[in-house]
N, CA and C of each residue as an Amber inpcrd file, in Angstrom:
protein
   687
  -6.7630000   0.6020000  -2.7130000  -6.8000000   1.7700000  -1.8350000
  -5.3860000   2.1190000  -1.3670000  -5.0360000   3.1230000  -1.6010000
  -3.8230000   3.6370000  -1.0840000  -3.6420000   3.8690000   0.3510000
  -4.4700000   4.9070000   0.8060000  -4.9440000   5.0580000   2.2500000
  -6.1860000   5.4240000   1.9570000  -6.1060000   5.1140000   3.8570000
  -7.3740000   5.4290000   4.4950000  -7.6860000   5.9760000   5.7210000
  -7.7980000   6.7250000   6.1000000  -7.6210000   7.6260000   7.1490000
  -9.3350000   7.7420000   7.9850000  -9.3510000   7.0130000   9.3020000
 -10.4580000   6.8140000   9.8080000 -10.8180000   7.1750000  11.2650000
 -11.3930000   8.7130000  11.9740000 -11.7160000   9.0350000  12.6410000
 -10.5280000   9.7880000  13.2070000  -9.8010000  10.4050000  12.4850000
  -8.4080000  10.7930000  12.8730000  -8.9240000  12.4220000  13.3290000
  -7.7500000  12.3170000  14.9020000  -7.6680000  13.8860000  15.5370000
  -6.5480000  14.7910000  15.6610000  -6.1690000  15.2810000  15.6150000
  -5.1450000  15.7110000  16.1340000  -4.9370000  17.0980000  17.3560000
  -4.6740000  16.8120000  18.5480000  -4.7810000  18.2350000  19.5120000
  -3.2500000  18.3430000  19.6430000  -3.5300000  19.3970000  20.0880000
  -2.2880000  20.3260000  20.5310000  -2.3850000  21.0960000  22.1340000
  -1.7510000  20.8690000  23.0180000  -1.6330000  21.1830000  24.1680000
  -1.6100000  22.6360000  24.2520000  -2.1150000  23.3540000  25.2220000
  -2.1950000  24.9960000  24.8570000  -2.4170000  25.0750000  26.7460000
  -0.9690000  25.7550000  27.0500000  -0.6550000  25.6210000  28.1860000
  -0.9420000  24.7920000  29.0440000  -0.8690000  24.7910000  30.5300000
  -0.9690000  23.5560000  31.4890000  -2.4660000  22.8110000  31.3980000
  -3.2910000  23.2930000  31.1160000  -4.9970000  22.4370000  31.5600000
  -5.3040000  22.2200000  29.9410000  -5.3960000  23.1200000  28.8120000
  -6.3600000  23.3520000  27.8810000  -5.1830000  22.3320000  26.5220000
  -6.1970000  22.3070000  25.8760000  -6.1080000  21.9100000  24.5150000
  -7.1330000  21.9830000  22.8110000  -5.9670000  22.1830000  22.4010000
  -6.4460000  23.0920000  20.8220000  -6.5940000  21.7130000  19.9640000
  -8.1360000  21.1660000  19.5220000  -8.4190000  20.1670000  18.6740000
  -8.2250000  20.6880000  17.1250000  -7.0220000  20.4810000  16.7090000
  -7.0590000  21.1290000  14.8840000  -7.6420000  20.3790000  13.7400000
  -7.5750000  18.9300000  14.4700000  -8.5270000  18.1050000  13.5940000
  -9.5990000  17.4230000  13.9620000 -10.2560000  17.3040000  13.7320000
 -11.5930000  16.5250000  14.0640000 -12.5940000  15.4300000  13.6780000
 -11.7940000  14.4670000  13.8840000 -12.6330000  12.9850000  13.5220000
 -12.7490000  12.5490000  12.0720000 -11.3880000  13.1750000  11.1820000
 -11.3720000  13.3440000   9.7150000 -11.4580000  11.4700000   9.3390000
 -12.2270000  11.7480000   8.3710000 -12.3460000  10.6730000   7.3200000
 -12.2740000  10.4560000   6.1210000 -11.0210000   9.6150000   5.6490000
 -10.6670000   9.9330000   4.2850000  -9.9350000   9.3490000   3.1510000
 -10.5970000   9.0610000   2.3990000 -10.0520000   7.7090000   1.2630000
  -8.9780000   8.0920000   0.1000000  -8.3910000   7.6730000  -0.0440000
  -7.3330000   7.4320000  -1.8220000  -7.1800000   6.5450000  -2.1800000
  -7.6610000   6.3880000  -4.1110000  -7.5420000   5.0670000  -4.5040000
  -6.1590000   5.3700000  -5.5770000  -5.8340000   4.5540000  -5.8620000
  -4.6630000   4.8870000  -6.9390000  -5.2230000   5.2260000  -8.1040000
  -4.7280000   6.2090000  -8.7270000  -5.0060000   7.0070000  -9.5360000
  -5.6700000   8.1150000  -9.5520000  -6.2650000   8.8190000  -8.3490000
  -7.1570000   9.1450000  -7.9030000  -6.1850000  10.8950000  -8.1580000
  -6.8180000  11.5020000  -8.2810000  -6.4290000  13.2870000  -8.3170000
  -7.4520000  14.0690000  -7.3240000  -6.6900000  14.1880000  -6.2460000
  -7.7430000  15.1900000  -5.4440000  -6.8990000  16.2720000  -4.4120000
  -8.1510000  17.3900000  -4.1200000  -7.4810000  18.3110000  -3.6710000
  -8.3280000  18.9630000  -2.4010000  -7.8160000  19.3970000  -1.3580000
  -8.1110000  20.0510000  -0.2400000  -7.7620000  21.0390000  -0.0210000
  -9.0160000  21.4970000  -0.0880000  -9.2700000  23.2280000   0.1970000
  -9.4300000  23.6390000   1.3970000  -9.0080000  24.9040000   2.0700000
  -9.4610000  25.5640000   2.7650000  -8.1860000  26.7290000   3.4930000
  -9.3220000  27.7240000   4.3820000  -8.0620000  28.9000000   4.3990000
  -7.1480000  29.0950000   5.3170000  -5.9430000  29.9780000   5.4810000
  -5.5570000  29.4380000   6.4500000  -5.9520000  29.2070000   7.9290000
  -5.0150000  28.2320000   8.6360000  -5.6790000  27.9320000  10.2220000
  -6.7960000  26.9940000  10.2950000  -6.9730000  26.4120000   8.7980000
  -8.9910000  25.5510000   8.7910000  -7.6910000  24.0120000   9.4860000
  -6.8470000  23.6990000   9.2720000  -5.7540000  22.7600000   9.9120000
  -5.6500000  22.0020000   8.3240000  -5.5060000  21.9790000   7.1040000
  -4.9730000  21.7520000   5.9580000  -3.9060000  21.3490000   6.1260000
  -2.8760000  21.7400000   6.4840000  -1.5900000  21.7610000   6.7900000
  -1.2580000  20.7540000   7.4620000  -1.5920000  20.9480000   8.6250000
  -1.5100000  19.9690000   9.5760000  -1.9160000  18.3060000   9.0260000
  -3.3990000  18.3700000   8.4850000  -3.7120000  17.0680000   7.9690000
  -2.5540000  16.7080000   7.0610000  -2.4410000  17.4720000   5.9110000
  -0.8790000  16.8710000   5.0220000   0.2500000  16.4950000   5.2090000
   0.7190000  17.3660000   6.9170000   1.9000000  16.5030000   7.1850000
   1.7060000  15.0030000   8.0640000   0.0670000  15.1080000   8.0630000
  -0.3410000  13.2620000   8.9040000  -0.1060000  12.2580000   7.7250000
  -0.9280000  13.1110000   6.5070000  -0.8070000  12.4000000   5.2370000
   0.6830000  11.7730000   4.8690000   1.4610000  12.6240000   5.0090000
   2.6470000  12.5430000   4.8090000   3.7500000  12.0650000   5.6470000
   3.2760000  11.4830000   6.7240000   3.7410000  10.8070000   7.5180000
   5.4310000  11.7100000   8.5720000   4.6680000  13.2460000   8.4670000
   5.9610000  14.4560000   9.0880000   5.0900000  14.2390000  10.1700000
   4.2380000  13.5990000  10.2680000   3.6050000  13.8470000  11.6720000
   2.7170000  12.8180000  11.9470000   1.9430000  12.9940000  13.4180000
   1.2360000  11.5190000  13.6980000   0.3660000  11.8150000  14.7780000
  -1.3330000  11.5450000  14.3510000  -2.3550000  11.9660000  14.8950000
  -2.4240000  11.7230000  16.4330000  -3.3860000  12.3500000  17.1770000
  -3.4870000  11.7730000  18.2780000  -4.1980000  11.0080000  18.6510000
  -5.1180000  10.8010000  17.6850000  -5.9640000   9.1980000  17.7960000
  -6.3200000   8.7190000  16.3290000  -7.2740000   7.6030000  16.0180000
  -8.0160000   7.2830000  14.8050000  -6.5010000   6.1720000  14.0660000
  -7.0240000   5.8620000  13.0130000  -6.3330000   4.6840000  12.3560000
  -6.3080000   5.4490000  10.8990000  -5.1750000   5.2970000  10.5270000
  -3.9190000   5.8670000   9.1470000  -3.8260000   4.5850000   8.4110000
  -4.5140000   3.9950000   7.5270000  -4.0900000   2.7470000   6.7240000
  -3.4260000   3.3270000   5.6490000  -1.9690000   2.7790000   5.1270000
  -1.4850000   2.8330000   4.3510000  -1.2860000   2.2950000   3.8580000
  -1.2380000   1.7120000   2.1610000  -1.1670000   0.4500000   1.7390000
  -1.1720000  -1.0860000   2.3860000  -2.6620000  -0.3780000   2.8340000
  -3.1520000  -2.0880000   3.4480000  -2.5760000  -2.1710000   4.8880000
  -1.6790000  -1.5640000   5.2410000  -1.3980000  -1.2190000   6.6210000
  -1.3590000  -0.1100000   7.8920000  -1.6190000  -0.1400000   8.7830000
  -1.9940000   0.4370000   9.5780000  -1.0270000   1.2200000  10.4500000
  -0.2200000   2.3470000  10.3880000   0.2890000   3.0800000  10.7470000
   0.5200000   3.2320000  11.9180000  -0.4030000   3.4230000  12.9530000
  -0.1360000   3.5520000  14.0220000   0.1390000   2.6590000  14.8230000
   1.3620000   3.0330000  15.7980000   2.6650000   2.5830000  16.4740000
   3.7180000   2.0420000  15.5290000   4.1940000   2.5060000  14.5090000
   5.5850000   2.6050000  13.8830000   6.0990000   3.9760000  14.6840000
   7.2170000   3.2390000  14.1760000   8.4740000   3.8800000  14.9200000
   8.5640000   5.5640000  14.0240000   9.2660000   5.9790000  14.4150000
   9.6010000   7.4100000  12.9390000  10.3830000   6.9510000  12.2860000
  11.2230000   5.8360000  12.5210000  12.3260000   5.5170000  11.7680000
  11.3350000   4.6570000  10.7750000  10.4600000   4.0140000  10.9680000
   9.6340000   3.2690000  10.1980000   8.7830000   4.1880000   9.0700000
   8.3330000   4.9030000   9.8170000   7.7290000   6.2140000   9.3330000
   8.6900000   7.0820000   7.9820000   9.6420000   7.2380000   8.3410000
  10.7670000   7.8630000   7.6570000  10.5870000   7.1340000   6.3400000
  10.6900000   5.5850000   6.4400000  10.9990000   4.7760000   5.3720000
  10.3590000   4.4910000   4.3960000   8.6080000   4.8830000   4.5590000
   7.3360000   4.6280000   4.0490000   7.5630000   6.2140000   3.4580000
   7.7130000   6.9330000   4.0950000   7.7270000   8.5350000   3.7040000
   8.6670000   8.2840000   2.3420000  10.1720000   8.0830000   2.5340000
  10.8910000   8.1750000   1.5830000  10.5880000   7.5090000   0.8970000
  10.0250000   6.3620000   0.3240000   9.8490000   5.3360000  -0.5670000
   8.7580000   5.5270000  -1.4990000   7.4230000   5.8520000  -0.7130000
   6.3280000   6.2110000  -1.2070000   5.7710000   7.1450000  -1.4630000
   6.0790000   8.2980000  -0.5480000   5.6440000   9.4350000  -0.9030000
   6.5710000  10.9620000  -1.3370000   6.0370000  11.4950000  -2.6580000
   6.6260000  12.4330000  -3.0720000   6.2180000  14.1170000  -2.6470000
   6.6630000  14.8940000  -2.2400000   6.5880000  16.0830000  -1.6910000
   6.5650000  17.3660000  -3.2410000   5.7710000  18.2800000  -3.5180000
   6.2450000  19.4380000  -3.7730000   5.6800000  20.5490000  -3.2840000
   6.7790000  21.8800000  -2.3660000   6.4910000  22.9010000  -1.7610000
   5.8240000  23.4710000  -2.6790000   4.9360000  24.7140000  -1.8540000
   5.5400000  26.3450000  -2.3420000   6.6590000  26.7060000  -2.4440000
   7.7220000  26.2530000  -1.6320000   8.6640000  27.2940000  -1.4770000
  10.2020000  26.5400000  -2.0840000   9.3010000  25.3360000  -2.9340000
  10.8410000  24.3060000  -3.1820000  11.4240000  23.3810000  -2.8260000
  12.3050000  24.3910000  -2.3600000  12.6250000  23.2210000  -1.0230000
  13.8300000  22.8950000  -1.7980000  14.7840000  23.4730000  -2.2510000
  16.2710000  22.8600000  -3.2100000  17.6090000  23.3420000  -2.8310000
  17.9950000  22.7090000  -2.4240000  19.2590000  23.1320000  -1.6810000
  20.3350000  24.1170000  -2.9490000  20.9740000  25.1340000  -2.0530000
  21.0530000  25.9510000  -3.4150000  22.2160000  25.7850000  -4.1600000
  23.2460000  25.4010000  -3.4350000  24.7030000  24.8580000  -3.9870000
  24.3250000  23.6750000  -4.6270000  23.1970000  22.6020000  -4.7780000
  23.6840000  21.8390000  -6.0360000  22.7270000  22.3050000  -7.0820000
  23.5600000  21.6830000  -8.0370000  22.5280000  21.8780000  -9.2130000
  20.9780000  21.3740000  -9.9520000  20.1930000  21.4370000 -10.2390000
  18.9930000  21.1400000 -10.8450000  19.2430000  19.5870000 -10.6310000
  19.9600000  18.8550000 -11.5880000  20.0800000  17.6940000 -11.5030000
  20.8730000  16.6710000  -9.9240000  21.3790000  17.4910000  -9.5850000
  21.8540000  16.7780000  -8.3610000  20.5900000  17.2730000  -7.1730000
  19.8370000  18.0880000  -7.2170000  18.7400000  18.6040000  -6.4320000
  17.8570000  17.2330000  -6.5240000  17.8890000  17.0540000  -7.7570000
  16.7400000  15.7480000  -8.0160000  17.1590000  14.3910000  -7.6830000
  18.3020000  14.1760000  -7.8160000  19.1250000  12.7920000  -7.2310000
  18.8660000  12.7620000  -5.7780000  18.9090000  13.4800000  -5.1260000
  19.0450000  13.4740000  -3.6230000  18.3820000  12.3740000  -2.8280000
  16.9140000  12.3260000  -3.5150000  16.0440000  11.2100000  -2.7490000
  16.6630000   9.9690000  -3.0380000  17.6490000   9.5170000  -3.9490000
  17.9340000   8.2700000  -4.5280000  19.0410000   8.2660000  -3.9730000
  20.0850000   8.9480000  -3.5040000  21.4710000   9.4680000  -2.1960000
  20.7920000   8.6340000  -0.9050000  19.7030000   8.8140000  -0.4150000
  19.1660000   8.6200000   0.5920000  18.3790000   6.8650000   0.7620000
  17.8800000   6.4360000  -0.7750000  17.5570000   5.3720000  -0.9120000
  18.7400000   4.3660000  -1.2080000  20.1920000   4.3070000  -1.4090000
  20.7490000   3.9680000  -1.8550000  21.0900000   3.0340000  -3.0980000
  20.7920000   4.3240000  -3.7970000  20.8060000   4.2890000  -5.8840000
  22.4790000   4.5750000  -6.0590000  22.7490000   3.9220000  -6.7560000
  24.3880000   4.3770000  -7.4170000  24.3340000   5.4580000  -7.7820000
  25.4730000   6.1470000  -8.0220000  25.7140000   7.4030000  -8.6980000
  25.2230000   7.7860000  -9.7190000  25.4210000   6.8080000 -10.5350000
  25.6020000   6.6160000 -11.7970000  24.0480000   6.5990000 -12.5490000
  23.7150000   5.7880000 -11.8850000  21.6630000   5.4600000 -11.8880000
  21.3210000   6.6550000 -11.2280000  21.9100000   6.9270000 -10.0910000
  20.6050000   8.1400000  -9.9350000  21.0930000   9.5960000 -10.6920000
  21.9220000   9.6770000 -11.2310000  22.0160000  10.5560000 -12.2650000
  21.4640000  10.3430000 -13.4100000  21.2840000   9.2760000 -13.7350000
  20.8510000   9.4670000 -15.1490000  19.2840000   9.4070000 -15.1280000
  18.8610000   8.8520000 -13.7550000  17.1650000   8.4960000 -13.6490000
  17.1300000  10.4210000 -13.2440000  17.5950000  10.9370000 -12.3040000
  17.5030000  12.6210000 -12.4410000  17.4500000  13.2360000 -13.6590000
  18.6310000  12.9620000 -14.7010000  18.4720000  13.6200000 -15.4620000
  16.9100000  13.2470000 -16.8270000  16.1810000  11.9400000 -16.2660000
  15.2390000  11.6710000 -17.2770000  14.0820000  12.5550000 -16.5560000
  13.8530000  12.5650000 -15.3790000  12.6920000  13.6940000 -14.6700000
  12.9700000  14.8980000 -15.3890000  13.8700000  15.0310000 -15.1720000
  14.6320000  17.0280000 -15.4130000  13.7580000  17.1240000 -17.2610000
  14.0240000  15.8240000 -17.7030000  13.7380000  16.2030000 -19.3760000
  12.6110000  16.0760000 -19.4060000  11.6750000  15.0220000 -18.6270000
  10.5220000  14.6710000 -18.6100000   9.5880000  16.4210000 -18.2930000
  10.3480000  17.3060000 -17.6680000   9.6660000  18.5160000 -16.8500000
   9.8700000  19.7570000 -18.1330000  10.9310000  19.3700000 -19.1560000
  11.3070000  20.3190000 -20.2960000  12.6010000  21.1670000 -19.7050000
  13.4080000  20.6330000 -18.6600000  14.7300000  21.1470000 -18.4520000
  15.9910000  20.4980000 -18.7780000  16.0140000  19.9500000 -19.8670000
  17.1250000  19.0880000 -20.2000000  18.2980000  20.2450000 -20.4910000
  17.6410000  21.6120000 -20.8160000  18.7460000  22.6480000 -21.0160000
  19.5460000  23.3070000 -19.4660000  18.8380000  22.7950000 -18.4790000
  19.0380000  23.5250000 -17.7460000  19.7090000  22.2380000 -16.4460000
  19.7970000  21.3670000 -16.0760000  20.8360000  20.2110000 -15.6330000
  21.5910000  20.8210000 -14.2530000  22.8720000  21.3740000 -15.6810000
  23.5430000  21.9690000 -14.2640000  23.3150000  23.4050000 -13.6070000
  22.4180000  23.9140000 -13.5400000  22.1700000  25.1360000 -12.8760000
  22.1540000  25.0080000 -11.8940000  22.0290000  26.1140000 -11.1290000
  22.2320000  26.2220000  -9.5630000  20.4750000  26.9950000  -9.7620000
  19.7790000  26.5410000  -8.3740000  18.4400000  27.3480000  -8.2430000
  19.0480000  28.7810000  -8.1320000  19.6050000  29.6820000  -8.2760000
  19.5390000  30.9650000  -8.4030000  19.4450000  31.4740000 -10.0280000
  19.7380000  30.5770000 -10.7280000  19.7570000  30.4380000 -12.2260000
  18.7540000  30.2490000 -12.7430000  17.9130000  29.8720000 -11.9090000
  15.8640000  29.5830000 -12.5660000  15.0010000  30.2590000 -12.0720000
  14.6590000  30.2390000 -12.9900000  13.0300000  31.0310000 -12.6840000
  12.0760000  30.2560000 -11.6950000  11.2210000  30.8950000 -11.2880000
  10.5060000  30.5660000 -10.2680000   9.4760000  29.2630000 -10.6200000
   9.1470000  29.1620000 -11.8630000   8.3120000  28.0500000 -12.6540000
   9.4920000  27.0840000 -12.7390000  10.5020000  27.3030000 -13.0270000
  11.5570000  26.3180000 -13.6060000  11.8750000  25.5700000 -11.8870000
  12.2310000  26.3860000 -10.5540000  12.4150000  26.0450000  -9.8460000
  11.4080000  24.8810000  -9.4380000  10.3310000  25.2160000  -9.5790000
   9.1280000  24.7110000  -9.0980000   8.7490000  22.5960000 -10.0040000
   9.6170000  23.5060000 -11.2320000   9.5350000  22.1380000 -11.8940000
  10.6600000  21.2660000 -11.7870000  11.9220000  21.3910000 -10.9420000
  13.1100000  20.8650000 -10.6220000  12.2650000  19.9270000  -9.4940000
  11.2440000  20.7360000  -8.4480000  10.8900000  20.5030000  -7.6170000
  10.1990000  19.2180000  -7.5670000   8.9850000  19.3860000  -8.3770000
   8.7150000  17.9760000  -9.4980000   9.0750000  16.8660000  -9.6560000
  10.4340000  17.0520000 -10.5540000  11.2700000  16.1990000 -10.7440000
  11.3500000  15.6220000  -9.5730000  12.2670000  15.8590000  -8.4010000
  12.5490000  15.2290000  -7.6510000  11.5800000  14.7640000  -6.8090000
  10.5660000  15.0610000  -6.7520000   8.8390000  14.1790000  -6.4970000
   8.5980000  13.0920000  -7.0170000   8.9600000  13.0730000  -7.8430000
   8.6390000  11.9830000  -8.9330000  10.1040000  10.8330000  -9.1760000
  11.4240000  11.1180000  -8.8100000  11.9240000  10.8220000  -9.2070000
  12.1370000   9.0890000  -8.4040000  11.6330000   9.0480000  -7.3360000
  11.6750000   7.5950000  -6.9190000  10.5840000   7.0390000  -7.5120000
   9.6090000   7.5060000  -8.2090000   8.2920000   6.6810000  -8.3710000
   7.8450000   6.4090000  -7.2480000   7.0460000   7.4260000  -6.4410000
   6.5540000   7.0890000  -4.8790000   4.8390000   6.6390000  -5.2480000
   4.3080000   6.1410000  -4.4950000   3.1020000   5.7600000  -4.9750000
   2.0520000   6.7290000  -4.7210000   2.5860000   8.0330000  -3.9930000
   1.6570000   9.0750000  -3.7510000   2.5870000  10.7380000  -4.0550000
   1.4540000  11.3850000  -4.6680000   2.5630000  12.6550000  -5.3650000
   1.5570000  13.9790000  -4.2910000   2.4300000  14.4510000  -3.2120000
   1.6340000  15.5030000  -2.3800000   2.1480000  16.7300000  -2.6060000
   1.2640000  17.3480000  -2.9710000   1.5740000  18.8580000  -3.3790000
   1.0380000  20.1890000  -2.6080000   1.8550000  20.6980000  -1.5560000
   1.3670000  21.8070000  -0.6880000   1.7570000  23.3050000  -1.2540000
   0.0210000  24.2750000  -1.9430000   0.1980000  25.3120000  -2.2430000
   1.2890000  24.8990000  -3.7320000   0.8570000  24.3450000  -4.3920000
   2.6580000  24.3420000  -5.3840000   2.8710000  25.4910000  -6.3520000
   1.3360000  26.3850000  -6.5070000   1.8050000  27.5770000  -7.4960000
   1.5540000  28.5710000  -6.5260000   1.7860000  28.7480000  -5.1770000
   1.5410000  29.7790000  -4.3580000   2.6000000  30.7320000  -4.7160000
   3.7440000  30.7100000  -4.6880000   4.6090000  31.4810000  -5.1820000
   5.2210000  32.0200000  -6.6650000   4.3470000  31.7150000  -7.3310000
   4.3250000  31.5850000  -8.7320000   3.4170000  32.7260000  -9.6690000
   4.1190000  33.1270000 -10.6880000   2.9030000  34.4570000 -11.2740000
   1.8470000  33.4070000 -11.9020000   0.7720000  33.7370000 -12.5060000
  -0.2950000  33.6040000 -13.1140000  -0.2700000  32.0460000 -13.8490000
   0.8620000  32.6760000 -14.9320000   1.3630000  31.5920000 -15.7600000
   2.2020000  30.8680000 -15.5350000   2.8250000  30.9400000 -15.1320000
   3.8440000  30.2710000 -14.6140000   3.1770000  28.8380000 -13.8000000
   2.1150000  29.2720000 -13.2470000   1.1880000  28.7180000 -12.1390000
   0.4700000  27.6080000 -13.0850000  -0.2180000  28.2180000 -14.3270000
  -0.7070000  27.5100000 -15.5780000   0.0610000  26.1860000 -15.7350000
   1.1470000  26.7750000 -15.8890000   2.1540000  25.8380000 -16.6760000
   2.2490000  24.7920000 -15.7250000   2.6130000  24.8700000 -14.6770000
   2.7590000  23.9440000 -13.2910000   1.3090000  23.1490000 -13.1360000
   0.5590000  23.4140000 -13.3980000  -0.6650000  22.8600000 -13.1470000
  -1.0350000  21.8300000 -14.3240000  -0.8550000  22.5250000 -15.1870000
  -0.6900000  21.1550000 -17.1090000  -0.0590000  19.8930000 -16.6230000
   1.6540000  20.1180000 -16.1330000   2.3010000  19.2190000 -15.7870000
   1.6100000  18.1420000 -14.4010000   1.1910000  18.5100000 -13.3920000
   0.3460000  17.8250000 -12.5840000  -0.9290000  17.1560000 -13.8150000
  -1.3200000  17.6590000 -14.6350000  -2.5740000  17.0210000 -15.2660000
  -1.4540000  15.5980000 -15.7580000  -0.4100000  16.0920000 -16.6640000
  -0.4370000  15.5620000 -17.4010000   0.2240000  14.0410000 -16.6790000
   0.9770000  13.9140000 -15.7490000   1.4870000  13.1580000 -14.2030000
  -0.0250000  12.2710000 -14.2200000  -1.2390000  13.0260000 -14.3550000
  -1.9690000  11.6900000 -13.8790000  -2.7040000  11.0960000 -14.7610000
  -2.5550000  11.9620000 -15.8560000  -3.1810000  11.1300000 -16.9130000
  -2.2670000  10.1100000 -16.7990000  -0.7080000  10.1350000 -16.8830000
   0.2100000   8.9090000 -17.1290000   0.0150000   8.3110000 -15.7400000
  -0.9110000   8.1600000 -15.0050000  -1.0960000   7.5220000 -14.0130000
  -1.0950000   7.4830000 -12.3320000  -0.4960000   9.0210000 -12.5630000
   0.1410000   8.9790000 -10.9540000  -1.0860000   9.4350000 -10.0570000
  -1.1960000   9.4550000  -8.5540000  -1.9260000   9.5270000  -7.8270000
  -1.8120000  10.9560000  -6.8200000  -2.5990000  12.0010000  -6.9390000
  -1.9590000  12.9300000  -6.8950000  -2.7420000  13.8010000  -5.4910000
  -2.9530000  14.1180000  -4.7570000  -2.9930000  14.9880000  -3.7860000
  -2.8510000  16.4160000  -2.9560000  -3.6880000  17.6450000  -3.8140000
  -2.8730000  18.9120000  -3.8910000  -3.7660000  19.3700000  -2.9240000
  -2.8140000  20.3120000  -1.5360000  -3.1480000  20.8850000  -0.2700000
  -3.8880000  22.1420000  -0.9860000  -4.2990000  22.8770000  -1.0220000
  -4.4520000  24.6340000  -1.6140000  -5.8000000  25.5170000  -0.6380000
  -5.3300000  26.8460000  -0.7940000  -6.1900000  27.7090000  -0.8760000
  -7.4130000  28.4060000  -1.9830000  -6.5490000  28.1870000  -2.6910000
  -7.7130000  28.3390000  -4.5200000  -8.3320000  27.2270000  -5.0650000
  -9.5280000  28.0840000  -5.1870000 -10.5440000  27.4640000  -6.0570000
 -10.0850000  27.2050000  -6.9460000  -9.3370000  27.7350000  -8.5350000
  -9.3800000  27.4540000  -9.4700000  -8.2080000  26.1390000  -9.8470000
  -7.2830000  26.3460000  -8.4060000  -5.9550000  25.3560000  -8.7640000
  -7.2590000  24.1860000  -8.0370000  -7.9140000  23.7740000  -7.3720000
  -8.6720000  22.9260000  -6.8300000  -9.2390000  21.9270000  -7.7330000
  -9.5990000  23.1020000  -8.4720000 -10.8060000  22.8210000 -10.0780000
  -9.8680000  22.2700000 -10.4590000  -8.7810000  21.3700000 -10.8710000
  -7.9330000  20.9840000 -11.6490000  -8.3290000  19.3160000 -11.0780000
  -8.3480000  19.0750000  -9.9670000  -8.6380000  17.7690000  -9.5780000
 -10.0200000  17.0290000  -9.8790000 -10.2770000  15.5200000  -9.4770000
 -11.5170000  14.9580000 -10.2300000 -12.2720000  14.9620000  -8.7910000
 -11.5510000  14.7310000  -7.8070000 -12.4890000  15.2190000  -6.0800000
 -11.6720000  15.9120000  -5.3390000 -13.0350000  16.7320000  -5.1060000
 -12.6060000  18.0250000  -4.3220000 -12.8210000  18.1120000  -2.4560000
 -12.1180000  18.2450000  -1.5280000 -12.9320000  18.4730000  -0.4880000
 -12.5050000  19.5470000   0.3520000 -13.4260000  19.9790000   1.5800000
 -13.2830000  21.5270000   2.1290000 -12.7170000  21.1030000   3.2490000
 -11.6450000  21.7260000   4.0240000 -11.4650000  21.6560000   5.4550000
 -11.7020000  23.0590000   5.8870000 -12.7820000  23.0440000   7.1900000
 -12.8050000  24.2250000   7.9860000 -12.9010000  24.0370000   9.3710000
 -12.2940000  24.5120000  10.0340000 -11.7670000  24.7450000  11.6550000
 -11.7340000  22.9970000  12.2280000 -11.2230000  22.1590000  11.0890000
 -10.3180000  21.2320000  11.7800000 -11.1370000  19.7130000  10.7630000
 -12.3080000  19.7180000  10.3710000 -13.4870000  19.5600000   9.8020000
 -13.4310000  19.0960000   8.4050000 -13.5270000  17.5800000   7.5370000
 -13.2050000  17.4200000   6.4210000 -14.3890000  17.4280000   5.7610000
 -15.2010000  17.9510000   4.4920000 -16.5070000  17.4700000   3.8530000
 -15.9320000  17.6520000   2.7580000 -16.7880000  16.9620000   1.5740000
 -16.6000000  17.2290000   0.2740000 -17.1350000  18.2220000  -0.0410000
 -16.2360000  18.3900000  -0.8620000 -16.4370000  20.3390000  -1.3580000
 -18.0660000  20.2170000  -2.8000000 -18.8020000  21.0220000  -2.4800000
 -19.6380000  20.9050000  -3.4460000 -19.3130000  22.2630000  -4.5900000
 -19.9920000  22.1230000  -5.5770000 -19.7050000  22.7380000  -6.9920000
 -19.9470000  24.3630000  -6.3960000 -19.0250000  25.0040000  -6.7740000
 -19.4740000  26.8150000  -6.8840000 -19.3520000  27.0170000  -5.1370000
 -18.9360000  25.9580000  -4.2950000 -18.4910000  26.7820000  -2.9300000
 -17.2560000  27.2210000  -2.7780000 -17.5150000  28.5340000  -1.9870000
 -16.6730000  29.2000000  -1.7890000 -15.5670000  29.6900000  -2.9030000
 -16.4120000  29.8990000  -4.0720000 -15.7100000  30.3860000  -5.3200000
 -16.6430000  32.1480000  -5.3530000
């Protein structure tokens, strides 16, 4: 079990007396290898749950097991370290700093883990080829296309080998195909094993995973066949 997430809330203070419950008593498993995806529209608190998942944030009650351990009361600095190590991020929106290039975009997490130069260039440049950009290295993100960006993005998801791959909206900004193409590459990530986790609004990017579930107004269930399609 990767995690496990058990009776988890999260409120939000809404001026002096009141408070806004966005999550509600969520319950929720990952095993390794596991491909699944959470649906729902905006404001259902999706969002919110992914950055608990993801350790950008931290419930206000319930128990977060993460590989066999239990999350709550670490530090953020502790938090930080489990984040960087284990878990891989890809936006909608990227997320690539624009002055470096493709390949130094993807090194970054290994800058931060302290990888040599030398290694984390060349482990960057095996993601970058692994994604079909070996032509493209030194570009600057103004030089790629919006699919290509998206797959730099990837790369550097993948490029520590984190034990969890979280993906918020990742073809939201993306045309049709482009979106296609991005979605193959997630298949093909877990056929080779990886454990994968995609936030979304669409049904059909949903349909790509092996479990599906719905969040609405704070609320986790498993999504059944033909809802809300």
């Amino acid at each position: 079990m990767i995690l496990s997430m058990k009776d988890i809330c999260k409120d939000f203070p809404l001026g002096k007396d009141a408070v806004v419950h966005i999550l509600k008593h969520i319950n929720f498993e990952l095993k390794e290898g596991d491909y699944a995806a959470i649906m729902g529209p905006s404001g259902s608190g999706k969002s919110t749950l992914m950055n608990l998942i993801g350790f950008l944030d931290t419930p206000t009650s319930g128990d977060y097991i993460f590989d066999g351990e239990n999350m709550a009361g670490k530090s953020d600095n502790q938090l930080a370290e489990v984040r960087n190590k284990d878990i891989g991020f890809v936006f909608q929106t990227f997320n690539l700093l624009p002055k470096l290039s493709a390949q130094e975009n993807v090194a970054l997490p290994l800058l931060y883990a302290g990888v040599s130069k030398k290694e984390r260039m060349q482990r960057a440049e095996e993601a970058l080829v692994r994604m079909g950009l070996e032509e493209r290295l030194k570009y600057t993100p103004d030089r790629l296309s919006g699919g290509q960006s998206q797959r730099v993005a990837i790369a550097r998801a993948i490029v520590t080998k984190p034990r969890l791959l979280l993906a918020d909206e990742p073809t939201g900004a993306l045309d049709s195909a482009s979106g296609t193409q991005i979605m193959e590459i997630f298949q093909q990530l877990h056929d080779d094993g990886a454990t994968i986790l995609m936030i979304t609004h669409d049904a059909k990017i949903a349909a790509y995973a092996g479990q599906q579930y719905q969040i609405l107004d704070g609320e986790l269930s498993v999504r059944e066949e033909g809802e809300n399609e």
